[in-house]
LUMMI-176806 format. One record per residue (C-alpha): x, y, z. Coordinates in steps of 0.02 Angstrom, whole numbers, plus 50000, padded with zeros to 5 digits. Each point is the difference from the previous one (the first is absolute). Layout:
% LUMMI-176806
XYZ;...
END
This chain:
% LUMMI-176806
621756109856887;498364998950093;498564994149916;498104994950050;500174980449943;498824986050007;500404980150032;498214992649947;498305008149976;499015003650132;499355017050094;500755015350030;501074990950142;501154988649868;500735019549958;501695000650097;501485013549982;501524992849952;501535001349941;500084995749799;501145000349862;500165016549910;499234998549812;500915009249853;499305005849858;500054989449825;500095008049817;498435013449995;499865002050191;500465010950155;500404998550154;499215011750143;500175003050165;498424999350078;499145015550089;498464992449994;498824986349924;498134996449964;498954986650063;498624992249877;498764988249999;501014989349909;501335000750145;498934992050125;499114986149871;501874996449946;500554996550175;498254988050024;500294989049861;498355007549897;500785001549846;501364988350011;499294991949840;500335016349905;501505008050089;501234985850034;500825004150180;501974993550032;500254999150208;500735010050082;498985012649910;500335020850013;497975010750006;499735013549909;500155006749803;500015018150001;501105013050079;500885017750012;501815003450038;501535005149934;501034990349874;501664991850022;500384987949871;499584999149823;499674986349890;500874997049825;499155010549881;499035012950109;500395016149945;498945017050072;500434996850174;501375001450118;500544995150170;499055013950132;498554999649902;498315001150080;498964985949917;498324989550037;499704984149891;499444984150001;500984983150028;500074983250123;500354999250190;499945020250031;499754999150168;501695000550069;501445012650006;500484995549822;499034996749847;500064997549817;498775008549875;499614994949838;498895013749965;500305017650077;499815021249966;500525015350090;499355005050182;498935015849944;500805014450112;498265002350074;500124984650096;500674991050129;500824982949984;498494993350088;498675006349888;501254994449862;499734981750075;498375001550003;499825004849812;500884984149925;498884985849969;498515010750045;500425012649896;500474988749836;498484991950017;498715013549995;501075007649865;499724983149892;498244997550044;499715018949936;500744996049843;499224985049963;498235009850009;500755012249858;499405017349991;499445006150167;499835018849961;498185007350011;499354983450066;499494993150172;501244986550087;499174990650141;501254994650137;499344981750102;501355002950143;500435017950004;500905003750151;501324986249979;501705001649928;499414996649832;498615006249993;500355017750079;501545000449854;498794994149866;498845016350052;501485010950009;500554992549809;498335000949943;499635018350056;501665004549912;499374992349854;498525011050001;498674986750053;498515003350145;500164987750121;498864990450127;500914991150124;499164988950130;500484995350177;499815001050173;499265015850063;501305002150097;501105001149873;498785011649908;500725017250047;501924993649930;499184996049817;499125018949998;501875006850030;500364990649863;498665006349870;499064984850006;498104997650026;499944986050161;498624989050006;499854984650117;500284980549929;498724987850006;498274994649977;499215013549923;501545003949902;498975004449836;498705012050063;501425009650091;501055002749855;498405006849900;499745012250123;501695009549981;500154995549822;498115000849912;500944996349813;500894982950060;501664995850006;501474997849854;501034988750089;500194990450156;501694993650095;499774983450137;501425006750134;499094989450130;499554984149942;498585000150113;498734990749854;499345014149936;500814998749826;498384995449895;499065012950081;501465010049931;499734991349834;498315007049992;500515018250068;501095000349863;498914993649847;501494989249949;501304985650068;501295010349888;499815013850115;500374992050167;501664996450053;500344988550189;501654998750086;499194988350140;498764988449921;500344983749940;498304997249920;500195015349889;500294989549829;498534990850029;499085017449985;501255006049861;500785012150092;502065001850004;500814994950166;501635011350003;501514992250103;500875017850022;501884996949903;499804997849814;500865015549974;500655007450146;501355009149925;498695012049908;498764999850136;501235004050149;500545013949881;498175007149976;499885001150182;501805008150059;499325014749873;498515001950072;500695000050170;500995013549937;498535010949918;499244998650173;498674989449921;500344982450109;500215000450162;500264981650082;498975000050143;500764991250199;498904992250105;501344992450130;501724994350004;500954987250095;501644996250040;500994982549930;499754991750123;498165001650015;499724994349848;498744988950033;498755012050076;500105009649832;499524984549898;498704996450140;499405017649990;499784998249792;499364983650003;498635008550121;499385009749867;499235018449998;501695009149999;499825015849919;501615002249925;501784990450012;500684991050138;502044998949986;501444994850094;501275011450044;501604992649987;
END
């Protein structure tokens, strides 16, 4: 098969297409063939050695852990699915024509395989991070990185859940976060006095999306460290607040979002796609920040 591999980390020009061996699927997995697959930030700081000390890398390395596609081989013990199955999941080295998925659910028939790529990790993620700030129903959910993949699902999830939400970003991006029922307000200095002017009674809970060092300004926003929840910062336990990684129960969470896909309540959003082999300028283009959406690779 082909497959976007890596030899040794480096920049977006160690990516090569190549020809690779095609994986199988063990006990509890499936096999897919890949329509198309997600990049995240944790692509590109795989591929530069920034968290080799956390995710151990063995050369010559396939990118990417989330795609959409249809399945063609199942695993011992998988029941629920068959072969021709429209699926997006999560697994290793996704970005190539085949991939296995340790985690998957049904592509809601409202979407495409590419907004079904785009819903993976993203979409797990904010699912998670909702959870973990309980109840959201009646309260106010502030959004630090709204526009990006998961923050625009966390929004989506949130509204759902019957929580007003603040979002902030770039103005430009402004005008997407209205269509989808959030209030936009910009990020930055200032951050405090903007949020009081949209929201006079405070805020019931805050979600880091960014990682741009607001998160104790969150803290205070939020009254609480129990009420904060980060996906990006890596100071957050020294301010008490729970880093999520995104997988602890992808299963359920990729589950939550397929049905709201279907109920019309989630929908993934695309900022730009790119084919295999310019794979590289889709990692450059996420590790550039600012994208308001997913980037994925078409495969």
């Amino acid at each position: 098969m082909r497959a976007v591999r890596f030899h040794e980390f480096g920049d977006q020009h160690v990516l090569t297409v190549e020809d690779a061996p095609d994986p199988h699927p063990g006990p509890g997995e499936i096999r897919i063939r890949v329509q198309a697959a997600s990049v995240n930030p944790i692509d590109w700081k795989i591929r530069a050695g920034y968290v080799r000390e956390y995710i151990p890398t063995t050369f010559p390395a396939i990118t990417g852990i989330d795609a959409a596609g249809t399945v063609d081989e199942i695993g011992e013990g998988v029941t629920g699915v068959e072969a021709g199955d429209r699926v997006f999941g999560l697994g290793q080295g996704t970005t190539a024509e085949y991939a296995v998925l340790s985690a998957w659910a049904p592509v809601p028939s409202t979407w495409t395989f590419e907004q079904a790529a785009a819903a993976g990790l993203a979409g797990a993620t904010a699912d998670e991070c909702l959870d973990a700030l309980g109840d959201l129903s009646g309260k106010t959910l502030l959004v630090e990185g709204a526009a990006g993949g998961v923050g625009s699902a966390a929004v989506q999830i949130a509204l759902a859940r019957g929580a007003t939400v603040i979002g902030t970003a770039s103005e430009g991006h402004h005008d997407f976060l209205r269509e989808l029922g959030a209030i936009p307000i910009t990020y930055g200095e200032g951050l405090a006095e903007r949020v009081a002017a949209v929201a006079p009674s405070g805020v019931d809970a805050a979600l880091d999306a960014a990682g741009s060092g607001s998160l104790a300004d969150l803290v205070d926003l939020a009254g609480d460290a129990s009420r904060v929840v980060s996906i990006a910062d890596m100071g957050a336990a020294a301010l008490g607040v729970t880093l999520i990684a995104g997988n602890a129960n992808a299963t359920g969470t990729l589950a939550d979002v397929s049905r709201l896909g279907e109920a019309g309540a989630l929908t993934p959003r695309v900022e730009a796609t790119y084919p295999l082999e310019k794979a590289g300028e889709a990692q450059a283009h996420v590790q550039g920040g600012h994208a308001g959406g997913k980037v994925l690779i078409t495969v």
